[in-house]
N, C-alpha and C positions, 0 to 999 in steps of 0.2 A: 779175680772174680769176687774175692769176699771183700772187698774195698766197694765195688761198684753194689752188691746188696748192701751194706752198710751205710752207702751214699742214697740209693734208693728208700731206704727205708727211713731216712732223713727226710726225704722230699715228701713221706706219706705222712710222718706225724707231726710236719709243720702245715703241709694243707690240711690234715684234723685239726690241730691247733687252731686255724683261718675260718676254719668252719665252724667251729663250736667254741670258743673264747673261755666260757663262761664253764665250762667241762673242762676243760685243760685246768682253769683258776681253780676250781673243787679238787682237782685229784694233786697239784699243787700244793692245796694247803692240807689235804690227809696227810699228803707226805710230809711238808716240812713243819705244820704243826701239830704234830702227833702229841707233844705232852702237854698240851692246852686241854682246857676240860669242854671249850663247846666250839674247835675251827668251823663248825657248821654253819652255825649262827653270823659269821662276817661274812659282809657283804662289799664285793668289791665296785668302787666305784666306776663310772661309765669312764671316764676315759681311761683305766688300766684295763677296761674292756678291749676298748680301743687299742690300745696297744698291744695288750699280747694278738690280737689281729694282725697287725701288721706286723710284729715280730716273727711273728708264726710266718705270713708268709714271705717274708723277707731269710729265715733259716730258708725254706722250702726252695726258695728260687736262689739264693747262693750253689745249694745243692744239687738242686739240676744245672744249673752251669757247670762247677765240678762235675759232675757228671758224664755232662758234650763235651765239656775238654778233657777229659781222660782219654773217652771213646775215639776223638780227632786224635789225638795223639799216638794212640796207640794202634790206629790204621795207616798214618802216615809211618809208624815203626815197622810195618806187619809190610806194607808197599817197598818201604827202603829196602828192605829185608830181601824183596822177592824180586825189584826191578833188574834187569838184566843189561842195561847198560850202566851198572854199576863195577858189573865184573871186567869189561872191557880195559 
């Protein structure tokens, strides 16, 4: 279970990611340039826009794949488990 939150909660902040580009780039650079005296002031260019877009949703949809195949997996385990002409 905490795999599958874990993989969920991939899928929600790469679609934020997808969504807001430009918010993902800001909190980004508070983080990795914290000892710069102004990360506020840069401005990232249009196409690193573009890219963390499709990075974002490119995480996001890895994730939900991971995801369905977990869930498939571990129902065809859950069926193995319980069909009855196994025991035969």
């Amino acid at each position: 279970m905490r795999r599958t939150k874990s993989t969920l909660t991939t899928v929600v902040f790469g679609l934020a990611g997808a969504a807001f580009p430009e918010r993902t780039i800001a909190y980004a650079n508070r983080l990795l340039l914290a000892g710069y005296d102004n990360p506020e002031d840069l401005e990232p260019s249009e196409w690193y826009v573009s890219l963390t877009r499709w990075v974002s949703l490119l995480v996001a949809a890895g994730a939900l794949l991971e995801f369905l195949v977990d869930r498939r997996d571990s129902r065809a385990e859950k069926r193995a488990r319980t069909d009855p002409a196994d025991d035969e």
